[in-house]
C-alpha positions in Angstrom: 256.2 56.9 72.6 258.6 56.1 75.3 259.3 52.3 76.4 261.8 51.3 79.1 262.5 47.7 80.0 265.1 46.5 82.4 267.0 42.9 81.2 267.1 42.4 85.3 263.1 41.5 84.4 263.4 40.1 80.9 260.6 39.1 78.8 262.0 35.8 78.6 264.8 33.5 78.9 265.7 30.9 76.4 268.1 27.9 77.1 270.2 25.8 74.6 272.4 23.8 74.5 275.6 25.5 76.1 274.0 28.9 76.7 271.2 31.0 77.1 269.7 34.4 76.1 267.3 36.8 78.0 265.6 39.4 76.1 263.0 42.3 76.5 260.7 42.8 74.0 259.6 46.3 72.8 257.5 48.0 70.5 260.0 48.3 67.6 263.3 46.4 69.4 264.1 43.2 70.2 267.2 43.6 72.8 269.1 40.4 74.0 271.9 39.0 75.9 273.4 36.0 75.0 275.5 33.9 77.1 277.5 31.4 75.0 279.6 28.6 76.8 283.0 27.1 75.7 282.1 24.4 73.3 278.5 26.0 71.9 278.1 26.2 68.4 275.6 27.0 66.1 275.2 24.1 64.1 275.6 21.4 66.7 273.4 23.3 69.1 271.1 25.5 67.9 270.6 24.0 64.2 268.8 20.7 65.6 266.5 23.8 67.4 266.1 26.0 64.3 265.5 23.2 61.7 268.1 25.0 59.6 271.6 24.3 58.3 272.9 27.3 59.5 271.2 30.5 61.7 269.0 32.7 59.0 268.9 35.5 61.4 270.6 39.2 61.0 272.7 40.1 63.9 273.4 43.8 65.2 275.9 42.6 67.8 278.0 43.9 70.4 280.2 42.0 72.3 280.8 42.3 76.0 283.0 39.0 76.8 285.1 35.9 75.0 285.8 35.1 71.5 284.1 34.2 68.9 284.4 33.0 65.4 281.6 33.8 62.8 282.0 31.7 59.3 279.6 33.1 56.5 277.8 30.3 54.0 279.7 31.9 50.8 282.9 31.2 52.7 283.8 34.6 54.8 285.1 34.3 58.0 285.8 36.8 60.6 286.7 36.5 64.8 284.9 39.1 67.4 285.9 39.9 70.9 285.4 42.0 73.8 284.4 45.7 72.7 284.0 44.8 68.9 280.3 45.9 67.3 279.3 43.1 64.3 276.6 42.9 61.9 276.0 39.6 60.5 273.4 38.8 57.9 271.6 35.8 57.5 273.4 32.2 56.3 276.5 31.9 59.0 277.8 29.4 62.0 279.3 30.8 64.9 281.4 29.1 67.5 283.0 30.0 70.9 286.6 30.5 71.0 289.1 29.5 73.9 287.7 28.3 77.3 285.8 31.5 78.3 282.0 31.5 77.7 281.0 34.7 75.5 278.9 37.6 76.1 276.9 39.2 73.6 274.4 42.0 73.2 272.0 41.9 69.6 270.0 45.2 68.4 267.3 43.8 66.2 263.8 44.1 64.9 262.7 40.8 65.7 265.6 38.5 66.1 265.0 37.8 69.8 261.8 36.6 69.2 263.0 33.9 66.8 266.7 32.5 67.7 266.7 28.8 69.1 262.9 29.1 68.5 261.8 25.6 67.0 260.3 26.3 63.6 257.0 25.2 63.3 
């Protein structure tokens, strides 16, 4: 098998609250960019979306621009930038650091497909 997608075509664009994430869809690979704005956060703008208290999805992340800070539900806590590769597992917030929107690329299975999806 051999798939190639551009993200100048995506599959689809999502908006949110303070940002908004094109992604292509592939047989076996979600691939997205997210564009988060200064002020976005999880759970003030994609929890009301979600239905959830914080975002349930796993994140295979790499970050292209800005800061951001990534808070774990048992209480871990860690800060990404430009250049750093992240995997985050479901049960965590995330919010924008500093006054320049961030940029980030997620590998995943399905994630794409789901994140500020409203849960039916």
């Amino acid at each position: 098998m051999l798939e190639v997608k551009t993200l100048d075509k995506p599959d689809e664009r999502r908006d949110f609250p303070h940002g908004h994430m094109e992604a292509v869809h592939m047989s076996d690979l979600d691939f997205a960019v997210a564009t988060f704005e200064p002020g976005w956060r999880w759970t003030q703008d994609v929890a009301p979306i979600a239905g959830t208290d914080t975002c349930q999805m796993h994140h295979n992340g790499y970050v292209l621009r800005g800061r951001m800070r990534i808070r774990m539900d048992d209480g871990g806590e860690s800060e990404v930038g430009p250049g750093d590769v992240f995997v985050v597992s479901p049960g965590h917030d995330a919010w924008v650091l500093g006054d320049e929107p961030v940029v980030v690329c997620d590998f995943q299975g399905q994630t794409a497909r789901e994140f500020a999806k409203k849960n039916d």
